[in-house]
N, C-alpha and C positions, 0 to 999 in steps of 0.2 A: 504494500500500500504506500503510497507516494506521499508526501509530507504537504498540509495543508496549510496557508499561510491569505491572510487575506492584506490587501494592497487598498489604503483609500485615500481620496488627496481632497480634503477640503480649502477653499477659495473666496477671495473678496477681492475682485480686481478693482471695479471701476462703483460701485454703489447706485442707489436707485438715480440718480442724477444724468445715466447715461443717456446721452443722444447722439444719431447720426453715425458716424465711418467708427470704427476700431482704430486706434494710433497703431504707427508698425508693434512698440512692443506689448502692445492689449493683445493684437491679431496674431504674435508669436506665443503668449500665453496661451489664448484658446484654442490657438493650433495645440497646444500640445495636451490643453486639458482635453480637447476634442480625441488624439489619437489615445491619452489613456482610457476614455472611455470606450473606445473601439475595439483595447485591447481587455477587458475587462474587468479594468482597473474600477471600486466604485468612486463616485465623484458626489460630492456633497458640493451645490451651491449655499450659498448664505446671501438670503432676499430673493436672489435670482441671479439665474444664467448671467456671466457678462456677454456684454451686447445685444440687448435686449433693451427696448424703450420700456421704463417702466407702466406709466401712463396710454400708454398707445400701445406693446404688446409688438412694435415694428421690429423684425432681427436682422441687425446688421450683417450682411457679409463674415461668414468667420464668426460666429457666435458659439458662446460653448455650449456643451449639452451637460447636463446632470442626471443621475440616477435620482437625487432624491436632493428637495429646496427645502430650506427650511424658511420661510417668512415669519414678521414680528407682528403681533396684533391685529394686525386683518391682512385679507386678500387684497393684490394689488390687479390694477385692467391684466398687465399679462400672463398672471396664472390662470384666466380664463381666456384669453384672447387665441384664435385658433390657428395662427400662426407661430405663436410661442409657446403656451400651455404643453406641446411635446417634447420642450428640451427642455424642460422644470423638472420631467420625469416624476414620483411620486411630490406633492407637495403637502408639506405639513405645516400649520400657521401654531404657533408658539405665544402663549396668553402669557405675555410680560407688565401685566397690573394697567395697564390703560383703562380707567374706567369708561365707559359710553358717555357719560356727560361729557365728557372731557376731547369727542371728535368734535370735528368743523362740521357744519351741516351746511349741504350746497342745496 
């Protein structure tokens, strides 16, 4: 029997503020989170994928994938949006004491 060992890389490149292109060294970071998730490495984001609009759900060019997100206090547009909600992989939202009075109501 072969020896079992698990491999995971968790990540925070760019935060929910992300828009638009990947700078070169974003787009060589996700390159390569991209190939360890390929090679079955697990990959935890934290909030989300980088290169991902948060707000809007748009993936840039070169965006990483995740087996499993973890988000803070609620759902953001692109854990549901259907162009990104695939590279979130499992998403889990994480109750860090924010009470409901205390969002903005639009």
């Amino acid at each position: 029997m072969g020896d079992l060992f698990v491999v995971s890389i968790g990540y925070a490149l760019y935060g929910t503020g992300f828009h638009g292109a990947l700078r070169p060294s974003g787009l060589a970071a996700c390159g390569l989170i991209r190939r360890l998730h390929k090679s079955d490495t697990f990959v935890l984001a934290v909030d989300l994928p980088s290169g991902i609009n948060t707000d809007t759900g748009e993936v840039a060019e070169g965006a990483a994938h995740a087996d499993l997100t973890v988000t803070f206090d609620s759902y953001k547009p692109l854990h549901m949006a259907e162009a990104s909600a695939p590279l979130c992989g499992k998403i889990i939202c994480a109750d860090i004491g924010i009470r409901d009075e205390w969002h903005p109501e639009f």
